[in-house]
VMD Tcl script that draws the C-alpha trace (Angstrom):
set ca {
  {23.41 -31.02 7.76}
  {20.67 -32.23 5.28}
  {21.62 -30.60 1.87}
  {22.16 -32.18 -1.66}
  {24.45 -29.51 -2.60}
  {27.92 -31.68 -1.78}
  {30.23 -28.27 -2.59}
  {27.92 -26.20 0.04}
  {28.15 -28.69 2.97}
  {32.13 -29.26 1.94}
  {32.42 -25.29 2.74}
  {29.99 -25.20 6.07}
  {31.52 -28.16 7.12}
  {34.77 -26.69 7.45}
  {33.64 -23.50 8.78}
  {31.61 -24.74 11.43}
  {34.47 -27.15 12.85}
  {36.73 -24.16 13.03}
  {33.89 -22.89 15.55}
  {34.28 -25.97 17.39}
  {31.00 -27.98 15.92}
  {31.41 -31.43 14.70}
  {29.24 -31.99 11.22}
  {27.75 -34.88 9.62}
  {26.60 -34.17 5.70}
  {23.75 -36.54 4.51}
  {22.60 -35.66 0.98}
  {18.82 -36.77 0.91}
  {16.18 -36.79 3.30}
  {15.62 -40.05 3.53}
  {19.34 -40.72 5.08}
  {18.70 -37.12 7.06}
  {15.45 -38.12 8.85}
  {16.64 -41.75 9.32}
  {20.44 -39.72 10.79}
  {17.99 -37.50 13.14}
  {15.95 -39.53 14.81}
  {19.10 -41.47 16.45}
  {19.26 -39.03 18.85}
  {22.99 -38.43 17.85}
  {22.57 -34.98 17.05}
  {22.19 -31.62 18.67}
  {21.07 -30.07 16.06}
  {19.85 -30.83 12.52}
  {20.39 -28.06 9.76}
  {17.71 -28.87 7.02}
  {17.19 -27.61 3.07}
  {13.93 -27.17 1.97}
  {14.66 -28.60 -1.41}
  {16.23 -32.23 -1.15}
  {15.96 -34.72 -4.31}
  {13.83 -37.10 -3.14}
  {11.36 -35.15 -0.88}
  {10.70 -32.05 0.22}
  {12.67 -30.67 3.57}
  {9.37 -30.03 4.94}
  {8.40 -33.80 5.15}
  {11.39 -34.22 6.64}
  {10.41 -32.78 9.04}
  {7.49 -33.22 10.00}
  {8.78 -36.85 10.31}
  {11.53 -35.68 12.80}
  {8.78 -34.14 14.67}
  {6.49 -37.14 15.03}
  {8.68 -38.27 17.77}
  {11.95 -36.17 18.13}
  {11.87 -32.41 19.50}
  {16.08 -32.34 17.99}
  {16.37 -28.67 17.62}
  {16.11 -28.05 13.51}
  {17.26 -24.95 11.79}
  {15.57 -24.54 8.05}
  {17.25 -23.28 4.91}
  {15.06 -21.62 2.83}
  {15.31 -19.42 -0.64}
  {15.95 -16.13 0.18}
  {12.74 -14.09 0.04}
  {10.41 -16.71 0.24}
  {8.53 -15.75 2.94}
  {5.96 -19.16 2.30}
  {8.78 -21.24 3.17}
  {9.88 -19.65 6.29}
  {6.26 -19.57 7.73}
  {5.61 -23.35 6.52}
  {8.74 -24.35 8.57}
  {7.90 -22.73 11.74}
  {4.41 -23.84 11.86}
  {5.88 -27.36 11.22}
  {8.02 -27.20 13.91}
  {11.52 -25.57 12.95}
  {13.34 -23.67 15.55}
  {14.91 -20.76 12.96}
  {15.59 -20.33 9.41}
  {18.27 -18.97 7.45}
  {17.61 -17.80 3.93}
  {20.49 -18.96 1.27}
  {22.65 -17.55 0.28}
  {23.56 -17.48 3.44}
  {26.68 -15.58 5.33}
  {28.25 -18.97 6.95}
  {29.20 -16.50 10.06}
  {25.44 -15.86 10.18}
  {24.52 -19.50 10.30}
  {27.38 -20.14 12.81}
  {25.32 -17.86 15.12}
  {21.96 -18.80 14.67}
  {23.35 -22.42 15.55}
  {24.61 -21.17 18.94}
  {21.38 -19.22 19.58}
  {19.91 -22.38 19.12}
  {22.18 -24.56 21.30}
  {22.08 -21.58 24.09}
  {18.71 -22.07 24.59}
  {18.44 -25.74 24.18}
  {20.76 -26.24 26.78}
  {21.74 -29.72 24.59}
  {25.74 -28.08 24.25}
  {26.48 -27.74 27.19}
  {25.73 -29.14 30.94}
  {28.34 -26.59 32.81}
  {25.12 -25.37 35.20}
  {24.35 -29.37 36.06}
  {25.15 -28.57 39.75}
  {22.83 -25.68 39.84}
  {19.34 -26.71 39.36}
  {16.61 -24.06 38.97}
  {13.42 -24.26 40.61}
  {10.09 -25.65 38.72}
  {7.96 -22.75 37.61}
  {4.22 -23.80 38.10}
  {1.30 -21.82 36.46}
  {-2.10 -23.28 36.76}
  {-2.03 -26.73 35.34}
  {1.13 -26.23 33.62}
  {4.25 -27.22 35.33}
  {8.45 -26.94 33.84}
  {11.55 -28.21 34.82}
  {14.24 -26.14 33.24}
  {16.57 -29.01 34.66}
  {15.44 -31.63 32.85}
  {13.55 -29.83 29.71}
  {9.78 -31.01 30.59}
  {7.03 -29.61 30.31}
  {3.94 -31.14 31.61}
  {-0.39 -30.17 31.54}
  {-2.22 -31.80 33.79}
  {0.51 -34.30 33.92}
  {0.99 -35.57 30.50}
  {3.98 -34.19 28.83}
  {3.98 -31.79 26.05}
  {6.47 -31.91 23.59}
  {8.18 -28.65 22.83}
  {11.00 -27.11 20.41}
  {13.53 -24.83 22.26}
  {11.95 -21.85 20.86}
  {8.68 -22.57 22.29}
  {10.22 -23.89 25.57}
  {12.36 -21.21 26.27}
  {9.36 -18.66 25.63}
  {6.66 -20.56 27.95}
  {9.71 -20.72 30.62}
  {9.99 -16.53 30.02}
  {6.41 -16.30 30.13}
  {5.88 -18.40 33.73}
  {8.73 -16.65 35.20}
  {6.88 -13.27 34.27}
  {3.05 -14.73 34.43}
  {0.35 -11.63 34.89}
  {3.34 -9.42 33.20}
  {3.34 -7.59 29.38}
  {6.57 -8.98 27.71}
  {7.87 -6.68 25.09}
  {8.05 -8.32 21.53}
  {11.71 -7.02 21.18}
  {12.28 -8.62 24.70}
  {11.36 -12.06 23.17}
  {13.04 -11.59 20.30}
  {16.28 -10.96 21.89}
  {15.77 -13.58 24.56}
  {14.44 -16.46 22.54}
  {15.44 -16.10 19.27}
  {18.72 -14.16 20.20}
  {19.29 -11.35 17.64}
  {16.94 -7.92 17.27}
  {13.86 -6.99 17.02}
  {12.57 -6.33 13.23}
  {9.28 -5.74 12.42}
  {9.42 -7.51 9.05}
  {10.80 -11.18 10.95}
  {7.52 -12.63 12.13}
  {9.45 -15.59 13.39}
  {8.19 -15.14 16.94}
  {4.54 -14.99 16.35}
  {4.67 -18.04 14.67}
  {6.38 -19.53 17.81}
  {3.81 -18.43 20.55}
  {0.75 -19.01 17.46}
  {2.09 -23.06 17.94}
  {3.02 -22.63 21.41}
  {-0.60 -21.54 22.03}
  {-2.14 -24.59 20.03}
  {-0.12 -27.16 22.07}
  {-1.04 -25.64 25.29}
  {-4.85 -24.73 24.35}
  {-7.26 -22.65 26.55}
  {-7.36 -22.90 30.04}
  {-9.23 -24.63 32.51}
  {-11.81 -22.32 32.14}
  {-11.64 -21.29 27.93}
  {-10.22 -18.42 28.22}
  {-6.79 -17.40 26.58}
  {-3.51 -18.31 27.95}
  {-1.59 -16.09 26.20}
  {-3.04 -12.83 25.21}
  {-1.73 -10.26 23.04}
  {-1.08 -6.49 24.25}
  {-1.96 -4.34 21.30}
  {1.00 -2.26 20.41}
  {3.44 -3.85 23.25}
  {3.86 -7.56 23.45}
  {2.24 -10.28 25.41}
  {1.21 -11.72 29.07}
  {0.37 -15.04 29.97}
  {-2.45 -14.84 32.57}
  {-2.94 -16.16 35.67}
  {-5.88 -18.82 35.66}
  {-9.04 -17.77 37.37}
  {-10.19 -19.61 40.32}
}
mol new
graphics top color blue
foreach p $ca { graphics top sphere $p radius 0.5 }
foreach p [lrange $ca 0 end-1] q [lrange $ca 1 end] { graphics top cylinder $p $q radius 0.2 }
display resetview
Protein backbone atom coordinates (compact mmCIF):
# COMPACT_ATOMS: atom_id res chain seq x y z
CA UNK A 1 0.00 0.00 0.00
CA UNK A 2 1.37 3.41 -1.28
CA UNK A 3 -0.36 6.08 0.98
CA UNK A 4 1.15 8.97 3.13
CA UNK A 5 -1.68 8.85 5.42
CA UNK A 6 0.25 6.54 8.30
CA UNK A 7 -3.31 6.31 10.50
CA UNK A 8 -5.19 5.02 7.13
CA UNK A 9 -2.69 2.24 6.21
CA UNK A 10 -2.41 1.40 10.25
CA UNK A 11 -6.38 0.63 9.90
CA UNK A 12 -6.27 -1.28 6.25
CA UNK A 13 -3.41 -2.96 7.35
CA UNK A 14 -5.09 -4.67 10.01
CA UNK A 15 -8.18 -5.29 8.20
CA UNK A 16 -6.78 -6.79 5.29
CA UNK A 17 -4.55 -9.38 7.38
CA UNK A 18 -7.69 -10.48 9.12
CA UNK A 19 -8.74 -11.46 5.38
CA UNK A 20 -5.67 -13.34 5.11
CA UNK A 21 -3.46 -10.61 2.97
CA UNK A 22 -0.06 -9.77 4.10
CA UNK A 23 0.61 -5.70 3.74
CA UNK A 24 3.57 -3.67 3.31
CA UNK A 25 2.90 0.38 3.97
CA UNK A 26 5.45 2.65 2.10
CA UNK A 27 4.61 6.35 2.58
CA UNK A 28 5.97 8.06 -0.70
CA UNK A 29 6.20 7.09 -4.11
CA UNK A 30 9.50 7.06 -4.50
CA UNK A 31 9.92 4.00 -1.82
CA UNK A 32 6.40 2.59 -3.50
CA UNK A 33 7.64 2.41 -7.14
CA UNK A 34 11.18 1.38 -6.04
CA UNK A 35 8.91 -1.58 -3.43
CA UNK A 36 6.89 -2.56 -6.81
CA UNK A 37 9.08 -3.19 -9.24
CA UNK A 38 10.82 -6.10 -7.03
CA UNK A 39 8.39 -8.26 -8.10
CA UNK A 40 7.53 -9.01 -4.36
CA UNK A 41 4.11 -8.03 -4.61
CA UNK A 42 0.80 -9.25 -5.89
CA UNK A 43 -0.70 -6.38 -5.84
CA UNK A 44 0.11 -2.68 -5.31
CA UNK A 45 -2.72 -0.39 -3.79
CA UNK A 46 -1.77 3.24 -4.92
CA UNK A 47 -3.03 7.03 -3.71
CA UNK A 48 -3.25 9.47 -6.17
CA UNK A 49 -1.92 12.14 -3.92
CA UNK A 50 1.60 11.14 -2.40
CA UNK A 51 4.07 14.04 -1.08
CA UNK A 52 6.60 13.89 -3.34
CA UNK A 53 4.85 13.00 -6.68
CA UNK A 54 1.81 12.37 -7.96
CA UNK A 55 0.34 8.52 -7.77
CA UNK A 56 -0.06 8.77 -11.36
CA UNK A 57 3.77 8.93 -12.09
CA UNK A 58 4.00 6.26 -10.04
CA UNK A 59 2.66 4.57 -12.08
CA UNK A 60 3.30 4.99 -15.08
CA UNK A 61 6.83 4.07 -13.84
CA UNK A 62 5.51 0.65 -12.56
CA UNK A 63 4.19 0.22 -15.94
CA UNK A 64 7.34 0.85 -17.95
CA UNK A 65 8.35 -2.60 -17.14
CA UNK A 66 6.03 -4.33 -14.51
CA UNK A 67 2.30 -5.44 -15.43
CA UNK A 68 1.93 -5.95 -11.00
CA UNK A 69 -1.76 -5.67 -10.82
CA UNK A 70 -2.40 -1.86 -9.27
CA UNK A 71 -5.59 -0.76 -7.68
CA UNK A 72 -5.93 3.34 -7.57
CA UNK A 73 -7.34 5.44 -4.76
CA UNK A 74 -8.86 8.31 -5.90
CA UNK A 75 -11.11 11.35 -4.28
CA UNK A 76 -14.43 10.41 -4.29
CA UNK A 77 -16.24 11.99 -7.23
CA UNK A 78 -13.47 12.79 -9.23
CA UNK A 79 -14.27 11.22 -12.17
CA UNK A 80 -10.70 12.86 -13.96
CA UNK A 81 -8.82 10.80 -11.69
CA UNK A 82 -10.44 7.54 -12.19
CA UNK A 83 -10.26 7.86 -16.08
CA UNK A 84 -6.46 9.15 -15.87
CA UNK A 85 -5.65 5.91 -13.92
CA UNK A 86 -7.17 3.47 -16.18
CA UNK A 87 -5.83 4.89 -19.28
CA UNK A 88 -2.42 4.74 -17.45
CA UNK A 89 -2.69 1.39 -16.74
CA UNK A 90 -4.57 0.73 -13.29
CA UNK A 91 -6.56 -2.37 -12.94
CA UNK A 92 -9.60 -0.69 -10.58
CA UNK A 93 -10.11 2.21 -8.43
CA UNK A 94 -11.67 2.80 -5.25
CA UNK A 95 -12.84 6.28 -4.36
CA UNK A 96 -11.90 7.36 -0.52
CA UNK A 97 -13.47 7.32 1.75
CA UNK A 98 -13.56 4.08 1.15
CA UNK A 99 -15.65 1.05 2.99
CA UNK A 100 -12.36 -1.17 3.90
CA UNK A 101 -14.85 -4.33 3.20
CA UNK A 102 -15.23 -2.76 -0.25
CA UNK A 103 -11.54 -2.53 -0.89
CA UNK A 104 -11.06 -6.06 0.60
CA UNK A 105 -13.18 -7.18 -2.42
CA UNK A 106 -12.02 -5.30 -5.16
CA UNK A 107 -8.49 -6.78 -4.07
CA UNK A 108 -9.78 -10.35 -4.53
CA UNK A 109 -11.50 -9.45 -7.83
CA UNK A 110 -8.26 -8.46 -8.73
CA UNK A 111 -6.21 -11.45 -7.53
CA UNK A 112 -9.15 -13.85 -9.05
CA UNK A 113 -8.43 -12.82 -12.25
CA UNK A 114 -4.75 -12.41 -12.07
CA UNK A 115 -4.38 -15.78 -11.11
CA UNK A 116 -1.00 -14.32 -9.04
CA UNK A 117 -2.91 -15.75 -5.42
CA UNK A 118 -3.26 -18.71 -6.08
CA UNK A 119 -1.78 -21.76 -8.32
CA UNK A 120 -4.49 -24.54 -6.99
CA UNK A 121 -5.45 -25.24 -11.01
CA UNK A 122 -1.40 -25.75 -11.81
CA UNK A 123 -2.21 -29.40 -12.79
CA UNK A 124 -4.94 -28.39 -15.09
CA UNK A 125 -3.68 -26.43 -17.92
CA UNK A 126 -6.14 -24.83 -20.37
CA UNK A 127 -5.71 -24.89 -23.94
CA UNK A 128 -4.11 -21.74 -25.99
CA UNK A 129 -6.88 -19.74 -27.59
CA UNK A 130 -5.57 -18.55 -31.08
CA UNK A 131 -7.37 -15.75 -33.09
CA UNK A 132 -5.68 -14.54 -36.17
CA UNK A 133 -2.26 -13.36 -35.25
CA UNK A 134 -2.98 -13.22 -31.69
CA UNK A 135 -2.20 -16.15 -29.60
CA UNK A 136 -2.77 -16.67 -25.20
CA UNK A 137 -1.70 -18.95 -22.78
CA UNK A 138 -3.97 -18.68 -19.82
CA UNK A 139 -1.25 -21.04 -18.17
CA UNK A 140 1.42 -18.97 -18.21
CA UNK A 141 -0.28 -15.28 -18.62
CA UNK A 142 1.16 -14.42 -22.30
CA UNK A 143 -0.05 -12.92 -24.74
CA UNK A 144 1.70 -12.76 -27.97
CA UNK A 145 1.03 -10.76 -31.87
CA UNK A 146 2.80 -12.00 -34.40
CA UNK A 147 5.10 -13.38 -31.85
CA UNK A 148 6.31 -10.55 -29.83
CA UNK A 149 4.70 -10.34 -26.51
CA UNK A 150 2.28 -7.80 -25.43
CA UNK A 151 2.21 -6.71 -22.11
CA UNK A 152 -1.17 -6.71 -20.45
CA UNK A 153 -2.92 -5.76 -16.96
CA UNK A 154 -5.35 -8.50 -15.67
CA UNK A 155 -8.23 -6.48 -16.66
CA UNK A 156 -7.27 -6.32 -20.16
CA UNK A 157 -6.02 -9.97 -20.15
CA UNK A 158 -8.84 -11.50 -18.73
CA UNK A 159 -11.19 -9.54 -21.29
CA UNK A 160 -9.08 -10.46 -24.61
CA UNK A 161 -9.10 -14.21 -23.06
CA UNK A 162 -13.30 -13.71 -22.82
CA UNK A 163 -13.29 -12.22 -26.08
CA UNK A 164 -11.12 -15.25 -28.01
CA UNK A 165 -13.04 -17.80 -26.23
CA UNK A 166 -16.30 -16.08 -27.69
CA UNK A 167 -14.58 -14.56 -31.10
CA UNK A 168 -17.49 -13.71 -33.91
CA UNK A 169 -19.92 -13.47 -30.64
CA UNK A 170 -21.78 -10.02 -29.06
CA UNK A 171 -20.63 -9.97 -25.35
CA UNK A 172 -23.04 -8.15 -23.18
CA UNK A 173 -21.45 -5.08 -21.32
CA UNK A 174 -23.00 -6.35 -17.99
CA UNK A 175 -21.41 -9.80 -18.94
CA UNK A 176 -17.93 -8.09 -18.85
CA UNK A 177 -18.55 -6.26 -16.10
CA UNK A 178 -19.37 -9.10 -13.95
CA UNK A 179 -16.70 -11.31 -15.42
CA UNK A 180 -13.75 -8.98 -15.52
CA UNK A 181 -14.22 -6.48 -13.21
CA UNK A 182 -16.37 -8.73 -10.82
CA UNK A 183 -19.24 -6.63 -9.35
CA UNK A 184 -22.50 -5.19 -11.52
CA UNK A 185 -23.23 -3.58 -14.22
CA UNK A 186 -23.84 0.41 -13.74
CA UNK A 187 -24.21 2.60 -16.36
CA UNK A 188 -22.49 5.52 -14.63
CA UNK A 189 -18.90 3.13 -13.99
CA UNK A 190 -17.22 3.50 -17.35
CA UNK A 191 -14.38 1.45 -15.99
CA UNK A 192 -14.71 -1.16 -18.72
CA UNK A 193 -14.62 0.98 -21.73
CA UNK A 194 -11.60 2.38 -20.67
CA UNK A 195 -10.19 -1.23 -20.44
CA UNK A 196 -11.09 -2.53 -24.01
CA UNK A 197 -10.33 1.58 -25.35
CA UNK A 198 -6.38 0.48 -24.09
CA UNK A 199 -6.84 -3.04 -24.84
CA UNK A 200 -7.68 -1.96 -28.42
CA UNK A 201 -4.55 0.45 -28.71
CA UNK A 202 -2.10 -2.33 -27.64
CA UNK A 203 -3.51 -4.77 -29.99
CA UNK A 204 -4.18 -2.23 -33.03
CA UNK A 205 -6.06 -3.09 -36.30
CA UNK A 206 -5.78 -6.18 -37.92
CA UNK A 207 -3.90 -7.60 -40.58
CA UNK A 208 -6.03 -6.07 -42.87
CA UNK A 209 -7.11 -2.36 -40.91
CA UNK A 210 -10.07 -3.19 -39.96
CA UNK A 211 -11.33 -3.21 -36.23
CA UNK A 212 -10.63 -5.91 -33.85
CA UNK A 213 -12.99 -5.15 -31.50
CA UNK A 214 -16.16 -3.56 -32.58
CA UNK A 215 -18.84 -2.13 -30.61
CA UNK A 216 -22.63 -3.43 -30.82
CA UNK A 217 -24.75 -0.35 -30.43
CA UNK A 218 -27.03 -0.83 -27.53
CA UNK A 219 -25.58 -4.48 -26.50
CA UNK A 220 -21.91 -4.92 -25.97
CA UNK A 221 -19.06 -6.02 -28.11
CA UNK A 222 -17.52 -8.88 -30.56
CA UNK A 223 -14.14 -9.38 -31.50
CA UNK A 224 -14.12 -10.45 -35.18
CA UNK A 225 -12.74 -13.04 -36.91
CA UNK A 226 -9.88 -11.79 -39.35
CA UNK A 227 -10.70 -11.90 -43.00
CA UNK A 228 -8.75 -14.07 -45.22
Amino acid sequence: MIDDDTELCKLVTRYLETEGFNTTAVHTGGEGERAALTGEFDLIVLDVMLPDCKGFDVLQGIRKSNSVPVLMLTAKGDSYDRILGLELGADDYVSKPFNSRELSARISAILRRSDRHSRSNAGQRPPTLRVGDIVLDPSGRVVTKEGKELRLTSAEFELLRIFLEAAGAVIARETLVERVLGRKYSPFDRSIEFHISNLRRKLGPQTNGTERIRSVRGTGYLYAWPKS
